[in-house]
C-alpha positions as CSV (number, residue, x, y, z in Angstrom):
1,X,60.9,35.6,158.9
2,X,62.3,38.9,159.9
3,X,60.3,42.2,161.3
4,X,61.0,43.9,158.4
5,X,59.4,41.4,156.1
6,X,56.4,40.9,158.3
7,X,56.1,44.7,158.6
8,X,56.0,44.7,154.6
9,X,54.0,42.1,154.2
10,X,51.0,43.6,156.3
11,X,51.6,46.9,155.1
12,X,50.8,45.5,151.4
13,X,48.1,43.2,152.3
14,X,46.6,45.9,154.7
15,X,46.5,48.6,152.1
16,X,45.9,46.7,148.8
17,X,42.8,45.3,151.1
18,X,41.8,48.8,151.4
19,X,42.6,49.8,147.5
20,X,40.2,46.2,147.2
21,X,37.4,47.5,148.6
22,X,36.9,50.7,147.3
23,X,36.6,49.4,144.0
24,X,34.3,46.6,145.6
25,X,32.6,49.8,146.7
26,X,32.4,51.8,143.5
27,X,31.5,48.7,141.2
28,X,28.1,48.5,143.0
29,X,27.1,52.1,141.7
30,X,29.3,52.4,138.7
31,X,31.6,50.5,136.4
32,X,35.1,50.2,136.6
33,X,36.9,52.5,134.5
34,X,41.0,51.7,133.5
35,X,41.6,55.0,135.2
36,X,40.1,54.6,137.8
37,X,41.6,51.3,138.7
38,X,45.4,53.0,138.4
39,X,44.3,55.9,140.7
40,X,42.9,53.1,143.5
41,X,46.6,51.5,142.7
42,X,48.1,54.5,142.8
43,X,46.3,55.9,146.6
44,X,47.7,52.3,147.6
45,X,51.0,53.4,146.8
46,X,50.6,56.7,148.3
47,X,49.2,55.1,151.6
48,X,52.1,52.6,151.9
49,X,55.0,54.9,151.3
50,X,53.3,57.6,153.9
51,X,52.4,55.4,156.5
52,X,56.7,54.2,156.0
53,X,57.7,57.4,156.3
54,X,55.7,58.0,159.3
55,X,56.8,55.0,161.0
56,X,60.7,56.0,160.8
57,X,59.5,59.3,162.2
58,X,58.0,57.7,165.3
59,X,61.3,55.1,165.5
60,X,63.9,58.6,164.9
61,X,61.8,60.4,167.6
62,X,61.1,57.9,170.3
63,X,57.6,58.2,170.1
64,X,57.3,54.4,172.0
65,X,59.1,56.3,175.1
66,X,56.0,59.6,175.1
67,X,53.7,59.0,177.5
68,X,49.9,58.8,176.3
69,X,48.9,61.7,177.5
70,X,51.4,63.7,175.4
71,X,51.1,61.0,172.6
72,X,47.5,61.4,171.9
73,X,47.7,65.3,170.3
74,X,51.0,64.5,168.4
75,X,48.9,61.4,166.5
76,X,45.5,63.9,166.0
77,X,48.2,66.8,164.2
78,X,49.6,63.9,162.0
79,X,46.1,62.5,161.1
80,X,45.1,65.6,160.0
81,X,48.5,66.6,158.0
82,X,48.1,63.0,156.2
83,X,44.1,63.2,155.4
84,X,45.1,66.8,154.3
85,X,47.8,65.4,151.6
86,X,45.6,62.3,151.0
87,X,43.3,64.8,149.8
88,X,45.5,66.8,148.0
89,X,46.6,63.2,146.3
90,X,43.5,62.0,145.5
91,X,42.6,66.0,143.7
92,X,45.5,65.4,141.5
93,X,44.8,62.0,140.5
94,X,41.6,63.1,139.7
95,X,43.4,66.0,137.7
96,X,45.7,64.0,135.1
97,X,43.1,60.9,135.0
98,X,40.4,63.7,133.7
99,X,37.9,63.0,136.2
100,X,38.2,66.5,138.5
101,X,34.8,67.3,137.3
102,X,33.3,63.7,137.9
103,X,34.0,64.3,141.6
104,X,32.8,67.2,144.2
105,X,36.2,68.0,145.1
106,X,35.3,71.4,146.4
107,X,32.0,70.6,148.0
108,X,32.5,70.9,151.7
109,X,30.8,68.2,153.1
110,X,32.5,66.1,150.5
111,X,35.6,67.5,151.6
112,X,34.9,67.0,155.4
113,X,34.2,63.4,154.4
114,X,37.0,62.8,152.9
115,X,39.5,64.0,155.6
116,X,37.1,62.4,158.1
117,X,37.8,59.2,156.0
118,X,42.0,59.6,155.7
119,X,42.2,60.2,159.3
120,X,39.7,57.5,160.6
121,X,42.3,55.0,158.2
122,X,45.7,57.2,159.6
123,X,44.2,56.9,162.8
124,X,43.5,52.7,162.6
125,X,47.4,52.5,161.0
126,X,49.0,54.4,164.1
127,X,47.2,52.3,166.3
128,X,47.7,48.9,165.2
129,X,51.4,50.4,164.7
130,X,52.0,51.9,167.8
131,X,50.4,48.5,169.7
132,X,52.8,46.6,167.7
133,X,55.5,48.6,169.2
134,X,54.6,48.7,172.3
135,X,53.6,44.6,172.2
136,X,57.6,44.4,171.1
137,X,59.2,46.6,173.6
138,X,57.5,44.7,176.0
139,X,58.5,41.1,174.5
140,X,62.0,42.7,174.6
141,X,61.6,44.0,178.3
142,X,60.3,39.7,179.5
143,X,63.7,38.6,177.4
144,X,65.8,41.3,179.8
145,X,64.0,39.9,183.1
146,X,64.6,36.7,181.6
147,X,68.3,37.1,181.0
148,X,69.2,39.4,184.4
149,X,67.2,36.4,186.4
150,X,69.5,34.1,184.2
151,X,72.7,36.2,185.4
152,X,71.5,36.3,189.0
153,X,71.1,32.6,188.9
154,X,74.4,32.1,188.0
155,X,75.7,34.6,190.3
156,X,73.6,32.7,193.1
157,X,75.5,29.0,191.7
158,X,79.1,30.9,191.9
159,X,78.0,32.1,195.4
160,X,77.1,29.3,196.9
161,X,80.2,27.3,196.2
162,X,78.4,23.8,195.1
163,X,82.0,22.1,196.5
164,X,81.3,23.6,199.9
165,X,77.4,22.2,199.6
166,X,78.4,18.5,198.5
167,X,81.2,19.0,201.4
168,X,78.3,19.9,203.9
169,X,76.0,17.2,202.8
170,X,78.6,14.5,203.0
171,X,80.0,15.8,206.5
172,X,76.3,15.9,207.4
173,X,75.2,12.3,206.1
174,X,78.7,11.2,208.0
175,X,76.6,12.4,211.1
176,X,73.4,11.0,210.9
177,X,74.2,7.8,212.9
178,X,77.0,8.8,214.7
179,X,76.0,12.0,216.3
180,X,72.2,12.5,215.3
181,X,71.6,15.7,217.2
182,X,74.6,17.2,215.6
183,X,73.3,16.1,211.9
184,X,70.5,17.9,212.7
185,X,72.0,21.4,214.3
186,X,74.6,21.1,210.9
187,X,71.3,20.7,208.6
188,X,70.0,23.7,210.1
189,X,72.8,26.1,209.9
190,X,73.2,24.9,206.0
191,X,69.8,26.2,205.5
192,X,70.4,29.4,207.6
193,X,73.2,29.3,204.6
194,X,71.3,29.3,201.8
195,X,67.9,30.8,203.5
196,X,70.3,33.8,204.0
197,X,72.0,34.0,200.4
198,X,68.8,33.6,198.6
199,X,67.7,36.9,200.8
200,X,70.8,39.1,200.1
201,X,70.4,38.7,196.3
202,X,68.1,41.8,195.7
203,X,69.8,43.8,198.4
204,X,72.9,46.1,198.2
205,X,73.6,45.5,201.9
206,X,72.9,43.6,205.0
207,X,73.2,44.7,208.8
208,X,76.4,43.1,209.7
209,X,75.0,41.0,212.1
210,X,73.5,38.9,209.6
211,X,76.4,38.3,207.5
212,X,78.3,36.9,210.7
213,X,76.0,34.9,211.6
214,X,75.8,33.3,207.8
215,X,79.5,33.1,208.7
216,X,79.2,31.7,212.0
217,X,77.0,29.0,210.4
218,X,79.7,28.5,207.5
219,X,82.3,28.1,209.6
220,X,80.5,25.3,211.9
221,X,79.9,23.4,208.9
222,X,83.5,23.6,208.2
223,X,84.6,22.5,211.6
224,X,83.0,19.5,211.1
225,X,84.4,18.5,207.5
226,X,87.7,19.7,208.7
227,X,86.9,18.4,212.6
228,X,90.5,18.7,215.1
229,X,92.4,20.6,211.9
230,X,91.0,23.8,212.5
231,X,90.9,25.7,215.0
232,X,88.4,29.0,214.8
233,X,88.2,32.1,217.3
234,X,86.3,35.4,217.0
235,X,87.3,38.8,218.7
236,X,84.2,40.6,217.7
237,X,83.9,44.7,218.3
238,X,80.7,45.4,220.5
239,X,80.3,48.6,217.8
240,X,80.6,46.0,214.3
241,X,76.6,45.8,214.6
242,X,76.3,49.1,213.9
243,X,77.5,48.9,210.1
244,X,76.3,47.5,206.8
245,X,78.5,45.0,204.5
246,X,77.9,44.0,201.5
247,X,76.0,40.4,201.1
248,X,78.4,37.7,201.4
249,X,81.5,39.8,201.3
250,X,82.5,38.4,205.0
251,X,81.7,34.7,203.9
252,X,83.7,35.3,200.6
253,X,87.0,36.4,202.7
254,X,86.4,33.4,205.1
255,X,86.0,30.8,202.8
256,X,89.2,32.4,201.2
257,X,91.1,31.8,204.1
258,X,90.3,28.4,204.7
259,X,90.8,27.7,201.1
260,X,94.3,29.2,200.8
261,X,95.3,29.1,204.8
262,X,94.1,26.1,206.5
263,X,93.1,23.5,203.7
264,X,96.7,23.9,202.7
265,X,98.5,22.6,206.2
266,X,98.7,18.9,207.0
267,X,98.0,19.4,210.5
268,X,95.4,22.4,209.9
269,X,95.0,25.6,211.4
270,X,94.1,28.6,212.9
271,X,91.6,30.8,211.2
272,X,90.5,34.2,213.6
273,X,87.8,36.7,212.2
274,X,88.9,39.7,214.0
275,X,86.6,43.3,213.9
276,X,87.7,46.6,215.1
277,X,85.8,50.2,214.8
278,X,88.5,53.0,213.5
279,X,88.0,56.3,212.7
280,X,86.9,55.2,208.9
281,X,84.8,52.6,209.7
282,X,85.1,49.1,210.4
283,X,88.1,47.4,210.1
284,X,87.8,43.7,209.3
285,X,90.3,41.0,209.5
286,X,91.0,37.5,208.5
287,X,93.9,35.5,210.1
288,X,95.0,31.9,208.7
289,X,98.0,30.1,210.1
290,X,99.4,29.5,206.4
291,X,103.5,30.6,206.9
292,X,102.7,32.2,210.0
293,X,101.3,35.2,207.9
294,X,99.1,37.2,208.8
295,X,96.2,38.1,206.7
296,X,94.2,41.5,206.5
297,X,91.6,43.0,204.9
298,X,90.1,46.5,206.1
299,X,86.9,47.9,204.8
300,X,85.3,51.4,205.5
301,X,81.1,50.9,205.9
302,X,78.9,53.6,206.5
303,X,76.4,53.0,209.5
């Protein structure tokens, strides 16, 4: 079932409840007259198609964005504009039906009643309305956490390379018995690994020291998959600590450079993670042995 048709169904059952009881009401004193029964139909109808009205006025204004504060007068001024024309309704019902002398229309208290009345049930309406509104925007706001926690998951998968994880753990379990301590220093820096990338998820940018060391830790696990084929060395400026990267963006140029450098050569490689301060910023570079090329990438950081 859609919104729509719920909406329409608990506008009719809500007002034709209403229409109900007043004529509940006015059979315990008087007898139903036919003319009577098509004006209660009739303020029904009235009710339904103003209370619509008003609802595609709050939806075209954005009244589910106002604050309270400034919420509360707009929904007194259209309680009184709608007991005012539920009035005027119900004056010229009682006009063509014959029965404008049967009622006080233009007793005061009778009149203050009857406004009282309209906006008490306008009032009730905008409420249970706006709630509803308010209970949807926030259904719609726990499906968008929902889905950007969904993205960032995947993100977080895509990031951590799962071939680089079963890589680790199998270079790892290779370890256990053969070099314990080892196994145990390479299960540590895979959970600096993931500790690390499960911290840089909500943040723009780390201090570069962190991201090297994630790299550092990267690497080592590397070494040992990839043991006498690679060969790693790091000419680190004294001044690199000093800027912010974004998370992961050293790792991903790394793991790059392995994938298309070193992993490519028989006999391995060379893979150096050079850093150099320039008038820009920091200039990064990755070197692989693949062809004897040399390869570069420069990044200006703010400190």
């Amino acid at each position: 079932m859609s919104k729509r048709q719920l909406y329409w169904i608990f506008q009719i059952i809500g007002w034709s409840l209403y229409g109900f009881i007043q004529l509940f009401l006015y059979s315990v004193e008087f007898q139903i007259t036919l003319s009577f029964f098509s004006g209660q139909v009739l303020q029904v109808v009235f009710m339904m198609g103003v209370t619509h009205l008003f609802r595609n006025y709050i939806i075209r204004n954005n009244w589910i964005d106002v604050k309270w504060v400034a919420l509360i007068p707009r929904i007194m001024i259209a309680m009184v504009v709608f007991s005012l024309a539920h009035y005027l309704f119900i004056i010229l019902i009682s006009y063509l039906s014959g029965n404008l002398n049967g009622i006080q229309e233009f007793n005061v208290l009778y009149v203050l009643a009857s406004m009282l009345q309209s906006m008490g049930l306008f009032g009730i309406w905008s409420l249970i309305y706006l709630s509803f509104l308010y209970f949807e925007r926030y259904n719609r706001s726990l499906k968008y956490e929902a889905a950007i926690k969904e993205i960032e998951l995947n993100n977080l998968k895509s990031q951590l390379n799962p071939h680089f994880i079963f890589n680790a753990l199998n270079s790892i379990r290779a370890l256990v018995q053969e070099d314990p301590l080892k196994s145990k220093k390479a299960i540590t820096q895979l959970s600096n690994i993931l500790r690390n990338v499960l911290k840089a998820q909500p943040q723009e940018t780390i201090a570069f020291s962190e991201e090297l060391a994630t790299v550092k830790d990267y690497l080592a696990l590397e070494a040992i998959r990839y043991e006498e084929r690679i060969e790693i060395s790091y000419e680190i400026d004294e001044h690199s600590n000093f800027f912010r990267v974004p998370p992961l963006m050293l790792q991903t140029l790394v793991e790059n450079g392995i994938k298309h450098g070193v992993s490519k050569l028989k006999k391995g490689g060379k893979l150096e993670l050079i850093t150099q301060r320039v008038a820009e910023g920091l200039q990064i570079q990755i070197k692989n042995s693949e062809k004897f090329k040399e390869k570069k990438k420069k990044v200006a950081m703010v400190c």
